[in-house]
Each structure stands twice: as structure tokens, then as C-alpha cells.
PyMOL Python script that loads the backbone (N, CA, C, O; Angstrom):
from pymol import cmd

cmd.read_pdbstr("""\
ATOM      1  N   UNK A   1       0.834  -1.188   0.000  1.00  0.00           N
ATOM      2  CA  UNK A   1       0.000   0.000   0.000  1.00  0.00           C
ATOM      3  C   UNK A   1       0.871   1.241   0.000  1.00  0.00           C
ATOM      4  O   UNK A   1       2.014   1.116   0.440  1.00  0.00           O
ATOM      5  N   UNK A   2       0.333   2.821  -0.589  1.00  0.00           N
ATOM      6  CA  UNK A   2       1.138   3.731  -0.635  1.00  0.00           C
ATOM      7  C   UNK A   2       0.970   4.169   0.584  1.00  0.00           C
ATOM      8  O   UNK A   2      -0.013   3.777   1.213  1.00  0.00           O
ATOM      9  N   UNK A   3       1.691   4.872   1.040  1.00  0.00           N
ATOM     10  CA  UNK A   3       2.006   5.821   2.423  1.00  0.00           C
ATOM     11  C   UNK A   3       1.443   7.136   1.484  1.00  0.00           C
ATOM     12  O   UNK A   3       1.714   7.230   0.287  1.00  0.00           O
ATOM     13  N   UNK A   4       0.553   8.209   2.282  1.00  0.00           N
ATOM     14  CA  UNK A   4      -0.488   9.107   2.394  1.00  0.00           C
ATOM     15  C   UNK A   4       0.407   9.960   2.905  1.00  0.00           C
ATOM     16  O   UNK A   4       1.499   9.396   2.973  1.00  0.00           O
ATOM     17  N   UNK A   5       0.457  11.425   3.423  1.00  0.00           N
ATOM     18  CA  UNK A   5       0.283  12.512   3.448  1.00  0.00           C
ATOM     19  C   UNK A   5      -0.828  11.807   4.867  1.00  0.00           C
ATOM     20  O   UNK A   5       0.067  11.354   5.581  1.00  0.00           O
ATOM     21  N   UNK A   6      -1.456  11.654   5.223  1.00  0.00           N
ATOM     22  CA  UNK A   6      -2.780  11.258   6.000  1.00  0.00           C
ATOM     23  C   UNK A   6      -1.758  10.038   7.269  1.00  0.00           C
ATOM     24  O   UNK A   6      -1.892   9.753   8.460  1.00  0.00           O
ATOM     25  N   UNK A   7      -0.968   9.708   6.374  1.00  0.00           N
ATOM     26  CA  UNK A   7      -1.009   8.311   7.265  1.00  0.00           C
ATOM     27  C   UNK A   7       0.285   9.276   8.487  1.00  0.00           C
ATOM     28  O   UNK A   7       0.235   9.241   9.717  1.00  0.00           O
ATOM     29  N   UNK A   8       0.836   9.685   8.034  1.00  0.00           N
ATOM     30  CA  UNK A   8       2.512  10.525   8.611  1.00  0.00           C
ATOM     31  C   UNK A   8       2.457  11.783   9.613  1.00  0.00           C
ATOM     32  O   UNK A   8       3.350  12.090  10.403  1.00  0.00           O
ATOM     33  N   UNK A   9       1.068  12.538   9.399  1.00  0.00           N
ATOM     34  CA  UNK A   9       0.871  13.368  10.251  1.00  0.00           C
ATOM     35  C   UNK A   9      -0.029  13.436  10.932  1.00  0.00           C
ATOM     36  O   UNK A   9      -1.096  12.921  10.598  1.00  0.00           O
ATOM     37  N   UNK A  10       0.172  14.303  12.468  1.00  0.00           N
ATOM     38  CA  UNK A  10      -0.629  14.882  13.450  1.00  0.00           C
ATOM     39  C   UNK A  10      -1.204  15.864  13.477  1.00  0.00           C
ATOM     40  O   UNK A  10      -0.760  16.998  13.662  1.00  0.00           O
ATOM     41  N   UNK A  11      -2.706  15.382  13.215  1.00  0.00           N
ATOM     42  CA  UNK A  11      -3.362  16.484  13.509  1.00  0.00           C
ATOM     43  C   UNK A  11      -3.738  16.553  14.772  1.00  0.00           C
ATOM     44  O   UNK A  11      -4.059  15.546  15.403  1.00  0.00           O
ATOM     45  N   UNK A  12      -3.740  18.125  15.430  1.00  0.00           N
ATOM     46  CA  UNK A  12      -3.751  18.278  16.657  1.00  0.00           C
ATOM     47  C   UNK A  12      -5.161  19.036  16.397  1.00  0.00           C
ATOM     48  O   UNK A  12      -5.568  19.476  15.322  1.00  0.00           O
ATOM     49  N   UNK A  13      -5.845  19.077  17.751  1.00  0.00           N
ATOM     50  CA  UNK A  13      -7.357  20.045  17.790  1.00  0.00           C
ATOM     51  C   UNK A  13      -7.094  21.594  17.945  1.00  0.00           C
ATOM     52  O   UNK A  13      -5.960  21.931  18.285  1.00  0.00           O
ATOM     53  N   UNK A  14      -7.606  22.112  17.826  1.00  0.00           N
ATOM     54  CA  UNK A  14      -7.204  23.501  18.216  1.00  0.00           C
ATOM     55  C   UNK A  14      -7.023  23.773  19.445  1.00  0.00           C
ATOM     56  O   UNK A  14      -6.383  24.776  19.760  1.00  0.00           O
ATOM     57  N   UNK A  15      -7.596  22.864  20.446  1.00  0.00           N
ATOM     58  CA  UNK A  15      -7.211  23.017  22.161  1.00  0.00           C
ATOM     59  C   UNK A  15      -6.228  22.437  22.317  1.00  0.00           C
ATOM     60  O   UNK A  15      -5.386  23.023  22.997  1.00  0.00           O
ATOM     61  N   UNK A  16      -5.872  21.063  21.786  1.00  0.00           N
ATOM     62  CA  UNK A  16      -4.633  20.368  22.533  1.00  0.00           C
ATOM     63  C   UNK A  16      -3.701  21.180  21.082  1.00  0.00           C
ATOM     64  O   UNK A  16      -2.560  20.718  21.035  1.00  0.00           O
ATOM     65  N   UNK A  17      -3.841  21.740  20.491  1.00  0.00           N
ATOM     66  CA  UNK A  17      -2.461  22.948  19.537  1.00  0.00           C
ATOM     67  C   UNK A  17      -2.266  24.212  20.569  1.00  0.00           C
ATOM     68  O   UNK A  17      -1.120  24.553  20.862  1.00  0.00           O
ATOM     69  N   UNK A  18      -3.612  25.030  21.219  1.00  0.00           N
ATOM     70  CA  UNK A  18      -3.217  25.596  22.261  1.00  0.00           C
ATOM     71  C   UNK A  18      -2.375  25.412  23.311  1.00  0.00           C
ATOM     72  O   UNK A  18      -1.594  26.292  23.671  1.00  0.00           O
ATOM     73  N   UNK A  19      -2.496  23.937  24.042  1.00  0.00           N
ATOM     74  CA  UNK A  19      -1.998  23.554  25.200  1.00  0.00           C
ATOM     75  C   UNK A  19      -0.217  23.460  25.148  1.00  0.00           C
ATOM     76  O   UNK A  19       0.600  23.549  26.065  1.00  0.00           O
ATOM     77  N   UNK A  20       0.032  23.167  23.165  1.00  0.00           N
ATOM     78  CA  UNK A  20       1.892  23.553  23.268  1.00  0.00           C
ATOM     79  C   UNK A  20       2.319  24.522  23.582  1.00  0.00           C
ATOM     80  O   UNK A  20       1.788  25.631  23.643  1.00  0.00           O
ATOM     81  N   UNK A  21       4.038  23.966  23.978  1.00  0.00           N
ATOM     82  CA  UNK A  21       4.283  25.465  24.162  1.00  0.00           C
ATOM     83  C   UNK A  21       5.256  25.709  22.610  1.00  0.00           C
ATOM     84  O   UNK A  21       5.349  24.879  21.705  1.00  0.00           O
ATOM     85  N   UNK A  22       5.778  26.814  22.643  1.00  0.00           N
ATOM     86  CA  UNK A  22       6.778  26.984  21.691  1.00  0.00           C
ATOM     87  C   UNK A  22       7.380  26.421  21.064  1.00  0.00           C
ATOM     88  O   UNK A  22       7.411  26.420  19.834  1.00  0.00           O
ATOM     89  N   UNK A  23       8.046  25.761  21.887  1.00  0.00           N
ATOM     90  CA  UNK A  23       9.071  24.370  21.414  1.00  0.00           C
ATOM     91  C   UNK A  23       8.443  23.376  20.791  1.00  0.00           C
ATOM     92  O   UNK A  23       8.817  22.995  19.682  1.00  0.00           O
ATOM     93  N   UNK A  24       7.341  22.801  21.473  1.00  0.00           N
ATOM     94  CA  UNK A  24       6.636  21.885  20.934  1.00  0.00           C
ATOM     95  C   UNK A  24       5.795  22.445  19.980  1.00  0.00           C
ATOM     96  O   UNK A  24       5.128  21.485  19.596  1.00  0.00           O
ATOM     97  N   UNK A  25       5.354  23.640  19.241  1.00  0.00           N
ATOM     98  CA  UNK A  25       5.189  23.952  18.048  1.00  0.00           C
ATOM     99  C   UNK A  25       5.848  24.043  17.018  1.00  0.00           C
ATOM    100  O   UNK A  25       5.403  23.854  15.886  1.00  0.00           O
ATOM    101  N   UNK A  26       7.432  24.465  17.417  1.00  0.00           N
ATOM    102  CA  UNK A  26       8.250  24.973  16.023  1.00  0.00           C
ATOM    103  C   UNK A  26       8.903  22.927  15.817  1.00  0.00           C
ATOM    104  O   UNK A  26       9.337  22.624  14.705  1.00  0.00           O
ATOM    105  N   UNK A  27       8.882  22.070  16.675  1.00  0.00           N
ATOM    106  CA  UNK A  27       9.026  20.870  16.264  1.00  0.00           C
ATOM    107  C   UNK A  27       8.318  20.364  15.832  1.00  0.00           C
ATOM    108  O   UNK A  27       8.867  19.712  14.944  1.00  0.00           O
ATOM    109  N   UNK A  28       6.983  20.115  15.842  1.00  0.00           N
ATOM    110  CA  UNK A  28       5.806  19.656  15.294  1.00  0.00           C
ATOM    111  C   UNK A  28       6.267  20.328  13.318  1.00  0.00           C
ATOM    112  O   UNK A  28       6.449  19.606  12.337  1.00  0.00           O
ATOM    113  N   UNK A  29       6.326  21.988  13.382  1.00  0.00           N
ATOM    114  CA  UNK A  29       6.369  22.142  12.537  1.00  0.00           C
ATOM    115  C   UNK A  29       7.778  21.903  11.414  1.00  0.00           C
ATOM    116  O   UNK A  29       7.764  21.770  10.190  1.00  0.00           O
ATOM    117  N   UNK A  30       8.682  21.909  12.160  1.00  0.00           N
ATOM    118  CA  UNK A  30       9.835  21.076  11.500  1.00  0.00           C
ATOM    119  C   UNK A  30      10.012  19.297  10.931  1.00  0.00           C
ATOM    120  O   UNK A  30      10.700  18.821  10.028  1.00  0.00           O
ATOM    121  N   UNK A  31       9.218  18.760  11.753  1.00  0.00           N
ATOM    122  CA  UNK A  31       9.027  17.155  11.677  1.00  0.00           C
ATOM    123  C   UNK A  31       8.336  17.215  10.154  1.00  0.00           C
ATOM    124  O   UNK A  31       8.808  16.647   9.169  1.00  0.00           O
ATOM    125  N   UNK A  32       7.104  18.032  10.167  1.00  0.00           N
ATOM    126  CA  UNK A  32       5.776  18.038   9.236  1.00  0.00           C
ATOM    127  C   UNK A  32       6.686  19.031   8.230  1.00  0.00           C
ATOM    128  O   UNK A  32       6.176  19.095   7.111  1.00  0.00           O
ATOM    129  N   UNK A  33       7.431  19.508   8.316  1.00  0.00           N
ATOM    130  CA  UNK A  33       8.394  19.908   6.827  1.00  0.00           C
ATOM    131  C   UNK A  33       9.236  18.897   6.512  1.00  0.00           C
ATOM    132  O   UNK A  33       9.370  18.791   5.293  1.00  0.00           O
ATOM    133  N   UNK A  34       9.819  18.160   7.110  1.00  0.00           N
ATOM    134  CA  UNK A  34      10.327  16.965   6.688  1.00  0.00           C
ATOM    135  C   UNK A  34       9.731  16.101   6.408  1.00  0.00           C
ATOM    136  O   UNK A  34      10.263  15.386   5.558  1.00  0.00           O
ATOM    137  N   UNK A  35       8.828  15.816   6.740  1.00  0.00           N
ATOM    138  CA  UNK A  35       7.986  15.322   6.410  1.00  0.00           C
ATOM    139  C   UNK A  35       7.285  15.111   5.088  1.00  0.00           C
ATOM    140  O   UNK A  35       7.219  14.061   4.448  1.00  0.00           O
ATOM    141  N   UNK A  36       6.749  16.345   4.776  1.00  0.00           N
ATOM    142  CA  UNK A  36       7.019  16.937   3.594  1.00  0.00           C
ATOM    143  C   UNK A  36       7.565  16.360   2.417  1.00  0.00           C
ATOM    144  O   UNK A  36       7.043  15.652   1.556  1.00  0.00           O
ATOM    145  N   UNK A  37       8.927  16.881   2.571  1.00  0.00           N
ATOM    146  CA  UNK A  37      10.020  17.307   2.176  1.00  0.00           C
ATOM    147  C   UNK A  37      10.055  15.574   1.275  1.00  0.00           C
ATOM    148  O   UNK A  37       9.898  15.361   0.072  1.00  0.00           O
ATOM    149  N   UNK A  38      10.279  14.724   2.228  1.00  0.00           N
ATOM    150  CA  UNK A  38      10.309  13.006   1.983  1.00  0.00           C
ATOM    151  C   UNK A  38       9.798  12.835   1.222  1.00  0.00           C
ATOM    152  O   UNK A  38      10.293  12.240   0.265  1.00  0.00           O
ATOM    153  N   UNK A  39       7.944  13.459   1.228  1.00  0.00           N
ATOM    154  CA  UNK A  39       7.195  13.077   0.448  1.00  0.00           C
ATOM    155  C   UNK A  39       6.696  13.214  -1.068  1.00  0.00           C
ATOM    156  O   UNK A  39       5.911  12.559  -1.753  1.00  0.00           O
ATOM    157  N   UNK A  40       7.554  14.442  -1.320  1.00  0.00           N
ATOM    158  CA  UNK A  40       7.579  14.888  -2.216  1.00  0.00           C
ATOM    159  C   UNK A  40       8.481  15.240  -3.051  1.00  0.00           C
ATOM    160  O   UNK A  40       8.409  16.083  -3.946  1.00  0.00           O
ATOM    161  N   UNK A  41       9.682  14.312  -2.619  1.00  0.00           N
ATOM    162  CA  UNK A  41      11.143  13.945  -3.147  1.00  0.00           C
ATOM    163  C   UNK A  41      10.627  12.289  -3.931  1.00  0.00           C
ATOM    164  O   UNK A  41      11.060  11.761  -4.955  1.00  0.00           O
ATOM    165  N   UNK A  42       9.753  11.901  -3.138  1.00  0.00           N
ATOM    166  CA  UNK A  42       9.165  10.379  -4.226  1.00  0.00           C
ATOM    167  C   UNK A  42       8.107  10.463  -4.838  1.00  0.00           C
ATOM    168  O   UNK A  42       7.577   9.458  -5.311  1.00  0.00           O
ATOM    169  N   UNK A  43       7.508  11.849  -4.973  1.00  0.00           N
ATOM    170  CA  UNK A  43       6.665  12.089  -6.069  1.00  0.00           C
ATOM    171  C   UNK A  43       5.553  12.034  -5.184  1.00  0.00           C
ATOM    172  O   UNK A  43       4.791  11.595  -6.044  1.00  0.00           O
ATOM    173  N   UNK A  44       4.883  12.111  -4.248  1.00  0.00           N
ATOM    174  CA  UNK A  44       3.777  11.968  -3.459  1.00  0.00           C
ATOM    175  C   UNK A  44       2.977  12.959  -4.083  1.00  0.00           C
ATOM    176  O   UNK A  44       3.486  13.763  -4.865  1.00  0.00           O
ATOM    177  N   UNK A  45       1.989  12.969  -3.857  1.00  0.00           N
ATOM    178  CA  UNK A  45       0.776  14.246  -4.507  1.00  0.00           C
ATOM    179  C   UNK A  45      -0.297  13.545  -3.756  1.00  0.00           C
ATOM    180  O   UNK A  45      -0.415  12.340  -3.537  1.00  0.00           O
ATOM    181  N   UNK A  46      -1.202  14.730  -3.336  1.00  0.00           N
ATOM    182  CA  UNK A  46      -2.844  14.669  -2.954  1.00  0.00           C
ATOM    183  C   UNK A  46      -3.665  13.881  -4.365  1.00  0.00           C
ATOM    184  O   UNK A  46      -3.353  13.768  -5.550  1.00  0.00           O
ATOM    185  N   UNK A  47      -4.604  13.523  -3.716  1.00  0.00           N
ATOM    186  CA  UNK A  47      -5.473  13.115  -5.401  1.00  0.00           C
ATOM    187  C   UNK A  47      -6.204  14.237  -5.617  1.00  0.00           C
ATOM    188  O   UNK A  47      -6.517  14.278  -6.807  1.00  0.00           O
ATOM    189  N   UNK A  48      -6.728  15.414  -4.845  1.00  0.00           N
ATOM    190  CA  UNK A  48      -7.386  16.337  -4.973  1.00  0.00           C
ATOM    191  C   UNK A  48      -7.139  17.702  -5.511  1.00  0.00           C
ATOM    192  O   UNK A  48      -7.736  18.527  -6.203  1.00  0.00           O
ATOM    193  N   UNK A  49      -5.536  17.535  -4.643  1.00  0.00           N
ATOM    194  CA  UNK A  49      -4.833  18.716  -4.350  1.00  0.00           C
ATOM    195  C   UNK A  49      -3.331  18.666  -4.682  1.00  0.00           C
ATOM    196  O   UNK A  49      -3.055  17.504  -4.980  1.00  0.00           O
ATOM    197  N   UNK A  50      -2.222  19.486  -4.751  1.00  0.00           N
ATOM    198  CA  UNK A  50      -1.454  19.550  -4.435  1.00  0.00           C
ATOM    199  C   UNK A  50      -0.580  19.515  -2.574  1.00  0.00           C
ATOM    200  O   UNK A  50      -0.739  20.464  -1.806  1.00  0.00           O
ATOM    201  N   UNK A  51       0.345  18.157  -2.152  1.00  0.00           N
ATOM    202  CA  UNK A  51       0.234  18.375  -0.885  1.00  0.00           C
ATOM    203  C   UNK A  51       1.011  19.582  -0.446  1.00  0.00           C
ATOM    204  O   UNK A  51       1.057  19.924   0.735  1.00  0.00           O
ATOM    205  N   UNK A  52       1.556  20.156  -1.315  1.00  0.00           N
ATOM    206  CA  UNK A  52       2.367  21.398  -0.424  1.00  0.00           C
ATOM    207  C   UNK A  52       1.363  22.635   0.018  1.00  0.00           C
ATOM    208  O   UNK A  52       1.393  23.521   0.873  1.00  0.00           O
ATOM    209  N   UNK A  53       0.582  22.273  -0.885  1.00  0.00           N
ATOM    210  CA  UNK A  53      -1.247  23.312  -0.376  1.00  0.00           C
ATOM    211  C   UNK A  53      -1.643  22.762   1.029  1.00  0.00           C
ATOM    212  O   UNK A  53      -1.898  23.522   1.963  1.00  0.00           O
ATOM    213  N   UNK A  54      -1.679  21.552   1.122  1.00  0.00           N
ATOM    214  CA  UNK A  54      -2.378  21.045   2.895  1.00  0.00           C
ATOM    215  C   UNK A  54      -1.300  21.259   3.590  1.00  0.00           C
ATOM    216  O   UNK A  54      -1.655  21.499   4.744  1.00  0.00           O
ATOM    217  N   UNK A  55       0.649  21.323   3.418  1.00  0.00           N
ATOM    218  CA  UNK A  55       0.704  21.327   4.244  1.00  0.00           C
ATOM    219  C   UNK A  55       0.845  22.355   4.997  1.00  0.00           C
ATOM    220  O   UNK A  55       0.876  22.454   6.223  1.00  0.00           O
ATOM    221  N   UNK A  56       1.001  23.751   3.483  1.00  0.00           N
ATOM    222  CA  UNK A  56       0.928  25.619   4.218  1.00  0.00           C
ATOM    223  C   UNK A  56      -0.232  25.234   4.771  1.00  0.00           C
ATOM    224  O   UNK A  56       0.029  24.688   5.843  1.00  0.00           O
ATOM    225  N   UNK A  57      -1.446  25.252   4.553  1.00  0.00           N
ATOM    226  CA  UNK A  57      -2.858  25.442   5.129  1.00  0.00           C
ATOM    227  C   UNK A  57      -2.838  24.895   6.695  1.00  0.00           C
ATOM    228  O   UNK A  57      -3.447  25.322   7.676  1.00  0.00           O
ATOM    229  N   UNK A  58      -1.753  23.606   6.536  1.00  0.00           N
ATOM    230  CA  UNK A  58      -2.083  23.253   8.083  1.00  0.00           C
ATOM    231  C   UNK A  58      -1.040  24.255   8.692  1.00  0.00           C
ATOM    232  O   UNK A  58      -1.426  24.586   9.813  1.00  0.00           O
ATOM    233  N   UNK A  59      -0.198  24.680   8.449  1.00  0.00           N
ATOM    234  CA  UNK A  59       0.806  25.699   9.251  1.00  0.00           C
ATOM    235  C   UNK A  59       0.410  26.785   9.280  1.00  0.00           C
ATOM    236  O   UNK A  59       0.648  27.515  10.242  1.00  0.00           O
ATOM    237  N   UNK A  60      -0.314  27.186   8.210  1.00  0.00           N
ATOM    238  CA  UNK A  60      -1.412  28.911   8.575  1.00  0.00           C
ATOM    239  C   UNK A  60      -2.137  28.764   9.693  1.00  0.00           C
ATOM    240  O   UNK A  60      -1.892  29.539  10.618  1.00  0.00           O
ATOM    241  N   UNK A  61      -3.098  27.829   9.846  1.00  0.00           N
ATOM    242  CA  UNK A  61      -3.836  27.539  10.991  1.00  0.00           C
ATOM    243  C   UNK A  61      -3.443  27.316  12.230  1.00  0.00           C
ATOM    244  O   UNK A  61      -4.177  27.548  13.191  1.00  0.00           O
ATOM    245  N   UNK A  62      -1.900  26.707  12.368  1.00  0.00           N
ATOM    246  CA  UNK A  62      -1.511  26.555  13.565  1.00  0.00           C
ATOM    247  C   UNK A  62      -0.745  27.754  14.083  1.00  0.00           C
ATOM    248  O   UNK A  62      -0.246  27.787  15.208  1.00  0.00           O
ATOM    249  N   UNK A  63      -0.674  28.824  13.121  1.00  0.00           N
ATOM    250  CA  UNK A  63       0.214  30.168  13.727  1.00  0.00           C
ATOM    251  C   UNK A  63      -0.740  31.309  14.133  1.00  0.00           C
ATOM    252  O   UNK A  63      -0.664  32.232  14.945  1.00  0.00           O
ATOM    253  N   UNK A  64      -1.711  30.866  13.213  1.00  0.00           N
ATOM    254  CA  UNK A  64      -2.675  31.776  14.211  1.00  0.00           C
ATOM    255  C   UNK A  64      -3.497  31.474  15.229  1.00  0.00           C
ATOM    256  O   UNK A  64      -4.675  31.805  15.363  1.00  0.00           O
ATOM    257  N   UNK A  65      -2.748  30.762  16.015  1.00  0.00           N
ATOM    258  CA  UNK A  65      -3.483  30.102  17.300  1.00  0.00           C
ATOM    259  C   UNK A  65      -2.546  30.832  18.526  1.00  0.00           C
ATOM    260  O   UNK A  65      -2.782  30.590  19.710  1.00  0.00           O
TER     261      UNK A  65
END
""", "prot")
cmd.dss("prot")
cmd.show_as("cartoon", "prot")
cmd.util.cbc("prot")
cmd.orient("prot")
């Protein structure tokens, strides 16, 4: 089976994304750029979307928290 974009990351709620602190945000967001990064060095893509679109969208959302 392929490995997802879905299967590799954490999504956090907007309360337990509140409850980090700093540190545990800018790592979350470094992991999920490498993350990334992996995935789209072997050609990974959304079927919908482009994933580098979900994964700004999920990092817009978590900075304005």
C-alpha cells in the first residue's frame, strides 16, 4: 500500500495545539516539513490537491493560534 500525506501526520485540535508550548510547536512544525520534504522527493501528490497546499494550510492555521 502507498504511504499518504494522511497516514505521517498529526493532527492536533485547536485546544490540545493551544496547550503547546513553543518548542513543541516549532518541532511539530519542523518534523511536518520533513515530512514533507520526503514526500515529495518520491513524487507523493494529494489526489485532490497539491500536498504542499495542505501542508501551508495546516501551518497557517496553527500560527494563528
Amino acid at each position: 500500500d502507498s504511504v499518504v500525506f494522511e497516514d505521517v501526520t498529526v493532527n492536533f485540535t485547536l485546544e490540545k495545539w493551544a496547550l503547546l508550548d513553543f518548542s513543541q510547536k516549532k518541532l511539530d512544525r519542523d518534523v511536518m516539513g520533513e515530512t514533507f520534504r520526503n514526500l515529495t522527493s518520491v513524487g507523493t501528490t494529494w489526489e485532490d490537491h497539491d500536498i504542499e497546499d495542505q501542508y501551508r494550510n495546516q501551518g497557517r492555521k496553527r500560527e494563528n493560534l
